[in-house]
C-alpha positions, 0 to 999 in steps of 0.5 A, a space after each residue: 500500500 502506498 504511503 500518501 500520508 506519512 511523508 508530507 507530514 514528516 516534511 510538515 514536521 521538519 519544515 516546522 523544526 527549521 523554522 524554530 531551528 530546534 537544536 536537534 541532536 541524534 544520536 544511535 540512529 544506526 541501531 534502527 534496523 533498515 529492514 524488518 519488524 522492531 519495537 521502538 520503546 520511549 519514555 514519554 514526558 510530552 505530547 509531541 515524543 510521537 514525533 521525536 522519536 518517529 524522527 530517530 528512525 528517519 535516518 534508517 529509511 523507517 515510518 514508526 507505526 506508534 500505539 495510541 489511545 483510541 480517542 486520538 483516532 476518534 478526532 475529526 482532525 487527528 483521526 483521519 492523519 492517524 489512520 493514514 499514517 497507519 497508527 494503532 489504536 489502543 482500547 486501554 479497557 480491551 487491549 488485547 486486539 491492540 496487542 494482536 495488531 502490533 504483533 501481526 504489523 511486527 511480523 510483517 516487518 514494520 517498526 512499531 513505536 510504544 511508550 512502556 510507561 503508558 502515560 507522560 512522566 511528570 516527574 520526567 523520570 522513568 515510571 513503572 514500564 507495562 509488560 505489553 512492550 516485552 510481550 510484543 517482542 517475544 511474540 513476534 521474535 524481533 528486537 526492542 530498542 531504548 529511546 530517550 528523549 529530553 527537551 520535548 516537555 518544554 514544548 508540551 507537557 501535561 500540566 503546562 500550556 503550550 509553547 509550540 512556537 517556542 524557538 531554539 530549544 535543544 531536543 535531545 534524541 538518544 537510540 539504545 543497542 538493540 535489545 534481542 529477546 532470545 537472549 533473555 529466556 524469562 521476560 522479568 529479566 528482559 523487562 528488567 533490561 529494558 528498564 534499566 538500558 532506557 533508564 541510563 538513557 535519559 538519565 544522559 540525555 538529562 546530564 547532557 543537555 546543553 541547556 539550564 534553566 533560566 532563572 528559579 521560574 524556569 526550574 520546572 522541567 527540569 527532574 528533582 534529583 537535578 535541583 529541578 522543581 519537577 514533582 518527585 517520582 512519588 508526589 507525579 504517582 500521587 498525581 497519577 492516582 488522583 486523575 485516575 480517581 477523577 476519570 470518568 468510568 468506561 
């Protein structure tokens, strides 16, 4: 099937990223696979990270088939350019036909993009990452690979408005090894190096980044082990917890 969709909206992006001549730096592009299924595994401390990281793989000649929550499918907007780029639609009250698509698309050779933590990091440290992501590899027998981003929160993030027109911010885009499944029998322990290779990541990402905050008002994307005002990972789980109270029931 041809891809009418996918490239024009890429070429919108990196005209979008020139005019705000964001400094982007990539790095571990080679570790996307120019051929054949891969799940690409994301922290996730912003709404834009779909984005970011689908551009990693840019390199490589790969569109990323991302995982997303059904009601950004259902969007008069969004929907159709979400379709058309051939995204999954995730029922987080029945994932299992999720599951089975990102597996059948996996097999078939496509990368498909997943964000383990589920919900954006508030605290912009590493959550708690949902087995789905090693469960899709096992399945369809192909790699995982880290990928951090940092510097996507200062353009969009929950809890903040947005500054989507915000110019010359560094957004750092790091690509881990690629994890083989085959290599870790019991998936506690595959799913235990995930976490831990894509924890070093940010982390990095997080020492290296060419930019400080501003002055003491400019201290909230940064994480509190850093200084930064960010919630602790304990006080974004209290946060997490009350908007999950506050939802409505499906």
């Amino acid at each position: 099937m041809p891809e009418l969709v996918y490239p024009p909206v890429i070429a919108v992006a990196k005209t979008m990223f020139r005019l705000l001549d964001l400094k982007i730096t990539i790095e571990g592009a080679h570790h996307v696979p120019r051929t054949g299924g891969a799940v690409l595994a994301s922290n996730h401390v912003s709404y834009l990270d779909f984005i970011f990281a689908g551009l990693g793989a840019n390199a490589s000649g790969r569109l990323v088939r991302f995982m997303a929550k059904d009601s950004v499918f259902a969007h008069k907007i969004s929907g159709p350019l979400m379709r058309g780029m051939r995204h999954i639609p995730v029922d987080r009250q029945a994932g299992a036909a999720s599951f089975r698509a990102a597996v059948g698309a996996l097999k078939r050779g496509e990368v498909v993009g997943v964000f383990p933590e589920a919900t954006i990091s508030q605290s912009f440290t590493v959550k708690e990452l949902k087995s789905g992501t090693v469960r899709m590899a096992r399945s369809a027998k192909v790699p995982v690979l880290p990928v951090a981003l940092w510097g996507t929160q200062r353009l969009w993030t929950k809890g903040r408005p947005r500054t989507l027109t915000r110019r010359h911010t560094p957004i750092t885009i790091l690509i881990g090894e690629p994890i083989d499944p085959a290599d870790f029998p019991d998936p506690n322990v595959l799913a235990a190096e995930l976490t831990t290779r894509l924890s070093a990541l940010v982390d990095r990402a997080q020492r290296d980044y060419p930019d400080t905050p501003a002055g003491p008002d400019d201290t909230w994307w940064q994480p509190a082990h850093l200084g930064g005002s960010a919630p602790t990972p304990e006080e974004a789980a209290a946060l997490d917890a009350a908007a999950e109270q506050r939802a409505p029931s499906a």
